[in-house]
PyMOL Python script that loads the backbone (N, CA, C, O; Angstrom):
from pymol import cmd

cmd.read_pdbstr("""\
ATOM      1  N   UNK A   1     115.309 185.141 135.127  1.00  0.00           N
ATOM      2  CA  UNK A   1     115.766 184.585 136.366  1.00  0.00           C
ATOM      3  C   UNK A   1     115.260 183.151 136.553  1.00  0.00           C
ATOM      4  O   UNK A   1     116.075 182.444 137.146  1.00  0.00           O
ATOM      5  N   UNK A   2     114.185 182.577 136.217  1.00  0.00           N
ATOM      6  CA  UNK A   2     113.574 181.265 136.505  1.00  0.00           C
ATOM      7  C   UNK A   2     114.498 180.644 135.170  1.00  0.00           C
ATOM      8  O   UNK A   2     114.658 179.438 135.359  1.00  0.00           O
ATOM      9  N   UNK A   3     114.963 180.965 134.258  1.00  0.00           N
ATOM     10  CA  UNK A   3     115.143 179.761 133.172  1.00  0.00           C
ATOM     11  C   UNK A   3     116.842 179.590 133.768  1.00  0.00           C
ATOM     12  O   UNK A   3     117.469 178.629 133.324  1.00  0.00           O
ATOM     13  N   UNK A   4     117.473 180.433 134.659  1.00  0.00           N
ATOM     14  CA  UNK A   4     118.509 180.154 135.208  1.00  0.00           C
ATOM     15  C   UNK A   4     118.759 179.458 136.580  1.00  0.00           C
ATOM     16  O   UNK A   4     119.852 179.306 137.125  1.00  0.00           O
ATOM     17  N   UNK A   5     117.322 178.995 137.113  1.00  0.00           N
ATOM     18  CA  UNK A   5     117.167 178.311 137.906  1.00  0.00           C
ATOM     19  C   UNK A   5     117.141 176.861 137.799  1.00  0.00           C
ATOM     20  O   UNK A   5     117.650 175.960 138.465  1.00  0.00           O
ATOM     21  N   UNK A   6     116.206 176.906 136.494  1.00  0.00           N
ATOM     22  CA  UNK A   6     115.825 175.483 136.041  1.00  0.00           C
ATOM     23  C   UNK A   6     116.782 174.704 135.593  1.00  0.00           C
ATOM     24  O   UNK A   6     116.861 173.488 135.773  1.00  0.00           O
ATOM     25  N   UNK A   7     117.784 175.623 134.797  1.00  0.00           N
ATOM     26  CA  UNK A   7     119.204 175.100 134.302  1.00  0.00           C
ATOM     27  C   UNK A   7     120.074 174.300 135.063  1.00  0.00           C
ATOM     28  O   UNK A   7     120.606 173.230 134.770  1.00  0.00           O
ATOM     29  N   UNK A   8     120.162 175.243 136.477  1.00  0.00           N
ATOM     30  CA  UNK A   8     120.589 174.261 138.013  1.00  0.00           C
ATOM     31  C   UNK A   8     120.431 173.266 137.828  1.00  0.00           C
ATOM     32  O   UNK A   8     121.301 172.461 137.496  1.00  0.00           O
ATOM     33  N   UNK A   9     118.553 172.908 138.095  1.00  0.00           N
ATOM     34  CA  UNK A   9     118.234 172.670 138.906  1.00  0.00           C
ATOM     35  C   UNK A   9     118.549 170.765 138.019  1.00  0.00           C
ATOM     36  O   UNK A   9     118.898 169.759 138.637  1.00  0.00           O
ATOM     37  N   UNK A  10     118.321 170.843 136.766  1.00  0.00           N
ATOM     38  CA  UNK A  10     118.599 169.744 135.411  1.00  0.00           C
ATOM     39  C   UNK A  10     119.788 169.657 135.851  1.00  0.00           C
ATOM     40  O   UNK A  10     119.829 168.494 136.251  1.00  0.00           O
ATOM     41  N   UNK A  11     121.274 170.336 136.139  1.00  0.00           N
ATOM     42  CA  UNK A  11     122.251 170.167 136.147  1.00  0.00           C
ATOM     43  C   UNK A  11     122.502 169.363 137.903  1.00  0.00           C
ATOM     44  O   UNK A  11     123.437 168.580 138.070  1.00  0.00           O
ATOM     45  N   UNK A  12     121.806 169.616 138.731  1.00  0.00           N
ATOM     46  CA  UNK A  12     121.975 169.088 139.848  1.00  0.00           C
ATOM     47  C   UNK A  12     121.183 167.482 139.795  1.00  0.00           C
ATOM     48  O   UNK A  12     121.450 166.574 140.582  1.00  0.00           O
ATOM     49  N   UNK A  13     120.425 167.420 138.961  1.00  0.00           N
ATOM     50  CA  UNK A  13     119.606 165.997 138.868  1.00  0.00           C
ATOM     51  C   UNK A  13     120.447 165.122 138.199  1.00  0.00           C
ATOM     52  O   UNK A  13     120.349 163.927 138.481  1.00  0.00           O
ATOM     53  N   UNK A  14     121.459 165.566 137.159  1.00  0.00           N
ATOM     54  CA  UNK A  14     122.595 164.936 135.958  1.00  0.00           C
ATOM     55  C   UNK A  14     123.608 164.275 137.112  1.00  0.00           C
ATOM     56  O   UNK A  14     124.181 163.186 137.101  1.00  0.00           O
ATOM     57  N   UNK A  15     123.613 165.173 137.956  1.00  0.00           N
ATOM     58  CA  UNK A  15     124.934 164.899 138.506  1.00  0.00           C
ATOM     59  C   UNK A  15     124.455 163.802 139.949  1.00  0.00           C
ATOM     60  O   UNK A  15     125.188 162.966 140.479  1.00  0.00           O
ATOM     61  N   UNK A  16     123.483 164.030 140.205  1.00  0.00           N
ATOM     62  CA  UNK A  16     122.615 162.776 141.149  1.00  0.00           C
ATOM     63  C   UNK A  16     122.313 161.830 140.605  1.00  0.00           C
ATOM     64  O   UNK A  16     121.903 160.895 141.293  1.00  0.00           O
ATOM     65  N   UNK A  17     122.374 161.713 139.450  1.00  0.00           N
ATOM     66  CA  UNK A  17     122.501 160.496 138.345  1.00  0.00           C
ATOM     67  C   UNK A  17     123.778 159.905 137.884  1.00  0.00           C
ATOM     68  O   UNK A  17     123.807 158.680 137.764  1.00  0.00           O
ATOM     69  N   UNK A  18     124.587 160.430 137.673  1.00  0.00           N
ATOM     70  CA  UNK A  18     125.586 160.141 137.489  1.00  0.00           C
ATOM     71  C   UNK A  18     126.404 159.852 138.775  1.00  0.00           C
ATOM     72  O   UNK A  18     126.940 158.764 138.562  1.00  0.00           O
ATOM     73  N   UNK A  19     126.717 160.239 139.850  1.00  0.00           N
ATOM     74  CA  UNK A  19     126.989 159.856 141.281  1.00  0.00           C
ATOM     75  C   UNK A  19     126.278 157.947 141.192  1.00  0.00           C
ATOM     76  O   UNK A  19     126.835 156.851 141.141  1.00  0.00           O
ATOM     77  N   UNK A  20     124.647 158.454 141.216  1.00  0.00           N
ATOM     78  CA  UNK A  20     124.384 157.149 141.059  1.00  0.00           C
ATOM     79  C   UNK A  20     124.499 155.833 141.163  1.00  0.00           C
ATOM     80  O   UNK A  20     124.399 154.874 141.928  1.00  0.00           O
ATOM     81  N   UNK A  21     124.918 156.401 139.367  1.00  0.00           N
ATOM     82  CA  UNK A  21     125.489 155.395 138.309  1.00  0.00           C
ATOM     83  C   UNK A  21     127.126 154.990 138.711  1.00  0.00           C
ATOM     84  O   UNK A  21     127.585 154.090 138.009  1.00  0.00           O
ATOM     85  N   UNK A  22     127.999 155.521 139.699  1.00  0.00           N
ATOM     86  CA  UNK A  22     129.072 155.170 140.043  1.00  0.00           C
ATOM     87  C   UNK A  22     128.761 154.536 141.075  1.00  0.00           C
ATOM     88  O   UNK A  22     128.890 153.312 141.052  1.00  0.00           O
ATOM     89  N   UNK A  23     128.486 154.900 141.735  1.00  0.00           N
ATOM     90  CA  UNK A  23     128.211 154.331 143.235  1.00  0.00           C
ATOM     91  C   UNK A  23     127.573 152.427 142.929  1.00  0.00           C
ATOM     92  O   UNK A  23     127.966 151.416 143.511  1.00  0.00           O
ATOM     93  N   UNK A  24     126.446 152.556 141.761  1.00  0.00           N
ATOM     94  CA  UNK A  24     125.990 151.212 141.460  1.00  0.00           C
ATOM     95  C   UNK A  24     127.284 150.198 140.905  1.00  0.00           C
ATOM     96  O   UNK A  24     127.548 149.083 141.355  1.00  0.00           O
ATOM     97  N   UNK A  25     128.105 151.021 139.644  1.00  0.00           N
ATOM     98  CA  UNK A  25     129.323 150.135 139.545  1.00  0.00           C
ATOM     99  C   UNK A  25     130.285 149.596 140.203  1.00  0.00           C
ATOM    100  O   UNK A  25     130.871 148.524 140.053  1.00  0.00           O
ATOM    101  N   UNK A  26     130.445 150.766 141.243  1.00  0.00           N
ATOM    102  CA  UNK A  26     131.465 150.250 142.896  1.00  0.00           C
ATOM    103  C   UNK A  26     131.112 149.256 143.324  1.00  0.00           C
ATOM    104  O   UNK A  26     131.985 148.388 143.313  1.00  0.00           O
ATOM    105  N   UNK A  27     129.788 148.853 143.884  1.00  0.00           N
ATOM    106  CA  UNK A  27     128.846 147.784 144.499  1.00  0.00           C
ATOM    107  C   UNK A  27     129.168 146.533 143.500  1.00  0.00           C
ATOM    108  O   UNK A  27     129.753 145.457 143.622  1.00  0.00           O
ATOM    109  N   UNK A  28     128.426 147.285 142.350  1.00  0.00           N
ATOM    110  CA  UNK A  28     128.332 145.691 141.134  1.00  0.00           C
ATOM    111  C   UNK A  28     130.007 145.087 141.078  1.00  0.00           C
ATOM    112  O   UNK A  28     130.196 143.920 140.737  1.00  0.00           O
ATOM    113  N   UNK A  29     131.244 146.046 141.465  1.00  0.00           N
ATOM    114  CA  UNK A  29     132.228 145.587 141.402  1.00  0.00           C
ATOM    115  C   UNK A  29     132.701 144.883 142.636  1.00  0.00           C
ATOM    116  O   UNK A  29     133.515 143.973 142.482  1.00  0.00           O
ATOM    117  N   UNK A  30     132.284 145.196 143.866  1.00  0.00           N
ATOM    118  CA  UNK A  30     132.704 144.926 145.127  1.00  0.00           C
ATOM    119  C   UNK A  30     132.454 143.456 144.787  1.00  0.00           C
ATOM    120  O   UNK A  30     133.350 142.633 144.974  1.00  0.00           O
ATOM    121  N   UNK A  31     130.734 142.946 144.074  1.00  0.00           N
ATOM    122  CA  UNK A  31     130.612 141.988 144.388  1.00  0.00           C
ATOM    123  C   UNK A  31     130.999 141.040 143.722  1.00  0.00           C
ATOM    124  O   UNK A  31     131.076 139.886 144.143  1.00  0.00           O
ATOM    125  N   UNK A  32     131.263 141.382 142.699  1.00  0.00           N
ATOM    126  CA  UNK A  32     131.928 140.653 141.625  1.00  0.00           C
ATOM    127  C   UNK A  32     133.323 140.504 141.944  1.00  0.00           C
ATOM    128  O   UNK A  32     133.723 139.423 141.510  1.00  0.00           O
ATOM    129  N   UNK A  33     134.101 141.069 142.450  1.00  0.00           N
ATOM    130  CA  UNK A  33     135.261 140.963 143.117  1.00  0.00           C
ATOM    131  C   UNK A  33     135.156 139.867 144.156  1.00  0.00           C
ATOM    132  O   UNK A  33     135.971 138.953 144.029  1.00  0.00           O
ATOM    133  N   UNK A  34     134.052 139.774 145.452  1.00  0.00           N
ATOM    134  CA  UNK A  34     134.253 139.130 146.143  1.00  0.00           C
ATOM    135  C   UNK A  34     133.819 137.668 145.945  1.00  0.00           C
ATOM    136  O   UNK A  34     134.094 136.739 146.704  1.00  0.00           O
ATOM    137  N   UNK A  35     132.982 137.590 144.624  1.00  0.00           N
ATOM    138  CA  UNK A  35     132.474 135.888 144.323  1.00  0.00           C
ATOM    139  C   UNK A  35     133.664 135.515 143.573  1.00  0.00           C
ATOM    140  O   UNK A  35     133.776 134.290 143.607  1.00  0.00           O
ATOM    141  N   UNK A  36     134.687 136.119 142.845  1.00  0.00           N
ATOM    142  CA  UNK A  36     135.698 135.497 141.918  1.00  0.00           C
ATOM    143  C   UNK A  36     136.457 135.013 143.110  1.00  0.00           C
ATOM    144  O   UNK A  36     136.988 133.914 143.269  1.00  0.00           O
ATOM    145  N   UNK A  37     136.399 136.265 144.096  1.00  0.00           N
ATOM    146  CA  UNK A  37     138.052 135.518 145.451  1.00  0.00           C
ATOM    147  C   UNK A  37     137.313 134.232 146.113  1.00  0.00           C
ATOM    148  O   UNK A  37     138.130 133.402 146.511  1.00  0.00           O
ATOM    149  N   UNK A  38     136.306 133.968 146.269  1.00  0.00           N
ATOM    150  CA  UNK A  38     135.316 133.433 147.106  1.00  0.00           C
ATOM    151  C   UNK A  38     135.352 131.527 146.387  1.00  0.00           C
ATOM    152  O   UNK A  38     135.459 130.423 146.921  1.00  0.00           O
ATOM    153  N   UNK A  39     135.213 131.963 145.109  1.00  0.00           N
ATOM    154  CA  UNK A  39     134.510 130.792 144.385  1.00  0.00           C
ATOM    155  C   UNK A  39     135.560 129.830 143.908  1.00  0.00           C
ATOM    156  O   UNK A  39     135.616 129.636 142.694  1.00  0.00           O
ATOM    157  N   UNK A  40     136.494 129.131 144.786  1.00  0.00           N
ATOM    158  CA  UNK A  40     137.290 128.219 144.305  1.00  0.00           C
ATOM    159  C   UNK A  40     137.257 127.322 144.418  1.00  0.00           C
ATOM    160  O   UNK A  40     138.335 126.729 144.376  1.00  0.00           O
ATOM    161  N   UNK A  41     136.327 126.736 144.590  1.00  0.00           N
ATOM    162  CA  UNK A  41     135.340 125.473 144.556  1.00  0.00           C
ATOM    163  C   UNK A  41     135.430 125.011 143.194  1.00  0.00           C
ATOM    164  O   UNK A  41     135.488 123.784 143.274  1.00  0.00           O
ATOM    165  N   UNK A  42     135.475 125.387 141.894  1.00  0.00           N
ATOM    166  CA  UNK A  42     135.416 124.819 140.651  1.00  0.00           C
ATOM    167  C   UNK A  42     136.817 124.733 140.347  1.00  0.00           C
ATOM    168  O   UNK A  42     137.167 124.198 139.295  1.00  0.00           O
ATOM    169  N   UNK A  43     137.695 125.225 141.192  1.00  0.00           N
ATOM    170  CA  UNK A  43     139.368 125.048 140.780  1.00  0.00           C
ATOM    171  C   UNK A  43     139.615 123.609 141.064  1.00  0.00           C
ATOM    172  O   UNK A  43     139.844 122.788 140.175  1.00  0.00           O
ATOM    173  N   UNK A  44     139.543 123.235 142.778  1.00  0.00           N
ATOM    174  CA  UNK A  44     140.038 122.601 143.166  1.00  0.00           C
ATOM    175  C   UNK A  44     139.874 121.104 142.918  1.00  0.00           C
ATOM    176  O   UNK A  44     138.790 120.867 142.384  1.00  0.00           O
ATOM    177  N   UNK A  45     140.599 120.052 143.137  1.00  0.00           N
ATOM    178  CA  UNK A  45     140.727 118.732 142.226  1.00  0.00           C
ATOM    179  C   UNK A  45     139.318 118.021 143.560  1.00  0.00           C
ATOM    180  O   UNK A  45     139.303 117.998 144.790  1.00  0.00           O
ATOM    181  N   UNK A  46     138.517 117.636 142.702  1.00  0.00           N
ATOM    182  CA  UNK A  46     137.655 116.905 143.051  1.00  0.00           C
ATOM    183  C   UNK A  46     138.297 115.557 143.604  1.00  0.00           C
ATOM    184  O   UNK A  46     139.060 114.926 142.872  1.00  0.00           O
ATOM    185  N   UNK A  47     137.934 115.014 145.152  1.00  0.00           N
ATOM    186  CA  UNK A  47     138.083 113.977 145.752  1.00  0.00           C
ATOM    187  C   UNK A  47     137.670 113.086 145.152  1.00  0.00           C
ATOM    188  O   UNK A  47     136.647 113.459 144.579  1.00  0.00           O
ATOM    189  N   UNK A  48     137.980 111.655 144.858  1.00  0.00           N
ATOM    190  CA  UNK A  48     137.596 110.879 143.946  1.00  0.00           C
ATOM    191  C   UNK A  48     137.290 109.528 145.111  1.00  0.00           C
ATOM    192  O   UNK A  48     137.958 109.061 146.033  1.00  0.00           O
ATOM    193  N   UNK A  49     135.844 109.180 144.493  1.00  0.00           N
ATOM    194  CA  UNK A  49     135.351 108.125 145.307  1.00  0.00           C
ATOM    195  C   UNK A  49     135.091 106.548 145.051  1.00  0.00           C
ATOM    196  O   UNK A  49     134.378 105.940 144.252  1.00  0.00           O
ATOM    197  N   UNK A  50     136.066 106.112 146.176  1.00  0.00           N
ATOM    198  CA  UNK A  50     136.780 104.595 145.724  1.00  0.00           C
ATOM    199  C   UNK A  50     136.103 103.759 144.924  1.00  0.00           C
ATOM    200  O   UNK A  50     136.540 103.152 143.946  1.00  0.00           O
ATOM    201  N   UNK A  51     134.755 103.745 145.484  1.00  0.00           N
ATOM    202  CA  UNK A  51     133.540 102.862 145.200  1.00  0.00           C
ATOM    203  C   UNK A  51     133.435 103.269 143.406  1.00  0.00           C
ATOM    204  O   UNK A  51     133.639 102.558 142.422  1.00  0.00           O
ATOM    205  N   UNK A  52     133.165 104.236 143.487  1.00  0.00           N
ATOM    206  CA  UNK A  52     133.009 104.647 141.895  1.00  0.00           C
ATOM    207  C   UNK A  52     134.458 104.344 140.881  1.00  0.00           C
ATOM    208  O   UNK A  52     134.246 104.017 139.713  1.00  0.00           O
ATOM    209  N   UNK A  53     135.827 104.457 141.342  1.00  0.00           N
ATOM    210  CA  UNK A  53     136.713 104.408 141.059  1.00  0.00           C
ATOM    211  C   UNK A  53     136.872 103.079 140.459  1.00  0.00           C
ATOM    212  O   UNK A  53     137.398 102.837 139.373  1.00  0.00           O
ATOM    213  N   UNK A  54     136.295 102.140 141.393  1.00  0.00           N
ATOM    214  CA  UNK A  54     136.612 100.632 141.300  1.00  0.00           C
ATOM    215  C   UNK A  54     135.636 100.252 140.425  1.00  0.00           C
ATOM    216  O   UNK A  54     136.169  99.637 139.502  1.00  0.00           O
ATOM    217  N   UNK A  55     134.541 100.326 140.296  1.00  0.00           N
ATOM    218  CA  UNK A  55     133.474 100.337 139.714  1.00  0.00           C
ATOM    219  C   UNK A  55     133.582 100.319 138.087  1.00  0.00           C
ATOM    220  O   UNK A  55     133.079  99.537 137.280  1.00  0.00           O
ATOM    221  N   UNK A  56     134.853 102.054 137.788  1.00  0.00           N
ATOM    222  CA  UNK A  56     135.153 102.371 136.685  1.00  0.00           C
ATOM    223  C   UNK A  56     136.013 101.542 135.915  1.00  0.00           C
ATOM    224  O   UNK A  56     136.070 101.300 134.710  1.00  0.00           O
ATOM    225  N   UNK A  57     136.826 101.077 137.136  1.00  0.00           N
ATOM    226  CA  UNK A  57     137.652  99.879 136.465  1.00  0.00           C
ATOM    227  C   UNK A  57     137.289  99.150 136.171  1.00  0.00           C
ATOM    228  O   UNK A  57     137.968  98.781 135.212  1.00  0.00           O
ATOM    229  N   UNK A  58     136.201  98.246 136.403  1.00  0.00           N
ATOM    230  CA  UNK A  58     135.528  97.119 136.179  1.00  0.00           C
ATOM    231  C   UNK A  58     135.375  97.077 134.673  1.00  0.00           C
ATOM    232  O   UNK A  58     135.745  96.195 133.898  1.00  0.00           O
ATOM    233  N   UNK A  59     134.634  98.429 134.376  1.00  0.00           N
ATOM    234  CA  UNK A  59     133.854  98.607 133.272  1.00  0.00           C
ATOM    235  C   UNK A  59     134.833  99.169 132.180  1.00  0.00           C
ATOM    236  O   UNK A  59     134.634  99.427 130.993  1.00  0.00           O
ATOM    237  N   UNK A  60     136.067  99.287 133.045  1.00  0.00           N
ATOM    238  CA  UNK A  60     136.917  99.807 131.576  1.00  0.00           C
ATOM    239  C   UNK A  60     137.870  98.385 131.269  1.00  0.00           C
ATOM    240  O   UNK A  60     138.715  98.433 130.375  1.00  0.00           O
ATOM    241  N   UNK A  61     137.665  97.109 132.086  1.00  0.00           N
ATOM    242  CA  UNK A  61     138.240  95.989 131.793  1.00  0.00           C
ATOM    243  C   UNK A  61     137.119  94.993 131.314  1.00  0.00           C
ATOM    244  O   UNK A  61     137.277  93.781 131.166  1.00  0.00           O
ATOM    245  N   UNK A  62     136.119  95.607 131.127  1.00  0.00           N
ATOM    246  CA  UNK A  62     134.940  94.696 129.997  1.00  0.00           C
ATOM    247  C   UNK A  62     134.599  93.444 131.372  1.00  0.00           C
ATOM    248  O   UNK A  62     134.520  92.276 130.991  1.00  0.00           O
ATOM    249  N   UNK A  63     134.447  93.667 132.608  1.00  0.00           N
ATOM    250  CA  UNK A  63     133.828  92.968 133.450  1.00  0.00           C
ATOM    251  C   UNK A  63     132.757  93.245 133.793  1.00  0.00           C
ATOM    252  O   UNK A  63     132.340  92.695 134.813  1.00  0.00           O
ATOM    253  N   UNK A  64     131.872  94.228 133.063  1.00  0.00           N
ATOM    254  CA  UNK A  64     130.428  94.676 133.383  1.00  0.00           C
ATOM    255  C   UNK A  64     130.502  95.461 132.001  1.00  0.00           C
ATOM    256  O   UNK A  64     131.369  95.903 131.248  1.00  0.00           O
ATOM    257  N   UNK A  65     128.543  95.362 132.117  1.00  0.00           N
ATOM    258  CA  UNK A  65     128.294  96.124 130.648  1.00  0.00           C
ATOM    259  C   UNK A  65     127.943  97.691 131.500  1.00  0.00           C
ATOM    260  O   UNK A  65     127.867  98.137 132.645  1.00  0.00           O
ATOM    261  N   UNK A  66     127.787  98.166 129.956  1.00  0.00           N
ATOM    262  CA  UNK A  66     127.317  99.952 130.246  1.00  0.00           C
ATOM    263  C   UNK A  66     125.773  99.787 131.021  1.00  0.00           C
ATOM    264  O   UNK A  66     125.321 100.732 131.668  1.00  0.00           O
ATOM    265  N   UNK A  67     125.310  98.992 130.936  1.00  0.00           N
ATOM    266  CA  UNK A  67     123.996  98.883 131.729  1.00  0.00           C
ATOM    267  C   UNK A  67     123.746  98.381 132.743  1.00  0.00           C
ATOM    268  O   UNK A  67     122.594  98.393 133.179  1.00  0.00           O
ATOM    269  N   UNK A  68     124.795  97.786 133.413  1.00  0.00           N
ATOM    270  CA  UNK A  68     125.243  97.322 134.838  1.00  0.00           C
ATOM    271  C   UNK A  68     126.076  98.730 135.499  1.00  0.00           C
ATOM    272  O   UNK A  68     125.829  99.328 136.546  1.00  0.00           O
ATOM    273  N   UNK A  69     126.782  98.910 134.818  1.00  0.00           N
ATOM    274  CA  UNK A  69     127.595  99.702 135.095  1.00  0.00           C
ATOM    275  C   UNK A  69     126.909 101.029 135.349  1.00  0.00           C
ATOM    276  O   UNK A  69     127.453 101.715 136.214  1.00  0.00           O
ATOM    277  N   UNK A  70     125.987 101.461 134.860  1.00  0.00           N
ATOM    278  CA  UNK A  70     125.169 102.845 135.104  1.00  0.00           C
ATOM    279  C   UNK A  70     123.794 102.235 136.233  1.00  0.00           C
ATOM    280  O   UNK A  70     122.908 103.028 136.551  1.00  0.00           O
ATOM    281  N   UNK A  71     123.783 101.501 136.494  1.00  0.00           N
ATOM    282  CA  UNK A  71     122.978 100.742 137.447  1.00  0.00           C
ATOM    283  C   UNK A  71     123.712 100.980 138.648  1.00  0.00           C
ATOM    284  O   UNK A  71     123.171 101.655 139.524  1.00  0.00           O
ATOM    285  N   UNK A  72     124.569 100.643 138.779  1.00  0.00           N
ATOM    286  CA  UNK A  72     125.672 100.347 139.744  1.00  0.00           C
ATOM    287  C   UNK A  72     126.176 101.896 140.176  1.00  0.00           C
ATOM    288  O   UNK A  72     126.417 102.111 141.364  1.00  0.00           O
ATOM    289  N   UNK A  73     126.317 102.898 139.246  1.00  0.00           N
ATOM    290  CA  UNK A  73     127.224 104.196 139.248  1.00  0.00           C
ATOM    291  C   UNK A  73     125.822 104.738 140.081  1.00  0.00           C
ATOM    292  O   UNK A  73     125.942 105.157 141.232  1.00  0.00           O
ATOM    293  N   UNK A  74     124.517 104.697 139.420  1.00  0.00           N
ATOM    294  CA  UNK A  74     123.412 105.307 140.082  1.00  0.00           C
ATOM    295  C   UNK A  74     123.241 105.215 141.695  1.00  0.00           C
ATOM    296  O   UNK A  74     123.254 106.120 142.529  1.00  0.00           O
ATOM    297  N   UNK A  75     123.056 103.632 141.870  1.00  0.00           N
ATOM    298  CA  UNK A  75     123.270 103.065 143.224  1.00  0.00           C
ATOM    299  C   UNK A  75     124.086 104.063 144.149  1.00  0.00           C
ATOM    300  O   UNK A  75     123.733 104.623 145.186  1.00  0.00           O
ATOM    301  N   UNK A  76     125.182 104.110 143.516  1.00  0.00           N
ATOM    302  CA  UNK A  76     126.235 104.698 144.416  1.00  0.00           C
ATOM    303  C   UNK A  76     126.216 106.256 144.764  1.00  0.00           C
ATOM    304  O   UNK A  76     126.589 106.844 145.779  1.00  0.00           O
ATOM    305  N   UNK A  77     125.678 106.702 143.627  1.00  0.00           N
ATOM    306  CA  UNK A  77     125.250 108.307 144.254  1.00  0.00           C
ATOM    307  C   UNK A  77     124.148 108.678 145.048  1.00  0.00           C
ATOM    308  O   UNK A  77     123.840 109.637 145.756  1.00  0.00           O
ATOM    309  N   UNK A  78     123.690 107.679 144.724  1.00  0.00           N
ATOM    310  CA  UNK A  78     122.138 107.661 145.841  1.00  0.00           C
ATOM    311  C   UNK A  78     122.667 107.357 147.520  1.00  0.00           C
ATOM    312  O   UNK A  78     121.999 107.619 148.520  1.00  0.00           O
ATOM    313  N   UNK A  79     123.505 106.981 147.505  1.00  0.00           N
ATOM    314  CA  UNK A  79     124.093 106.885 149.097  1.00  0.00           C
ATOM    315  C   UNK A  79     124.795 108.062 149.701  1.00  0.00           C
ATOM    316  O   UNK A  79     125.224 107.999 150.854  1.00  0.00           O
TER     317      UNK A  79
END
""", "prot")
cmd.dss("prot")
cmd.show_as("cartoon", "prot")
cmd.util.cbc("prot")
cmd.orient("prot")
């Protein structure tokens, strides 16, 4: 009678484990679901800023060197 208890009792702990283990994937999925809908911040087209824009031109028409030019690009993110 006890070794048909114990059998339960392993079989009721399997299955509180396994419940668990679903219940954790639901969650791990909820959230993973809700940062993919959430996170479209890396889609969208980055606003482009004049100062830097103009800047780029300069330096892609050989009116400033790469060492003015990263002087200048620095400047501008610092504001």
């Amino acid at each position: 009678m006890m070794d048909g208890m114990m059998g339960m009792g392993w079989m009721m702990v399997l299955w509180v484990l396994i419940g668990l283990a679903v219940l954790a994937l639901l969650i791990l999925g909820i959230i993973w679901l809700v940062r993919s809908l959430t996170d479209r911040s890396s889609d969208a087209p980055q606003i482009e800023d004049p100062a830097q824009r103009e800047l780029r031109r300069h330096y892609a028409a050989g009116e400033i060197d790469q060492d003015e030019y990263q002087q200048r690009l620095d400047d501008l993110r610092r504001r």
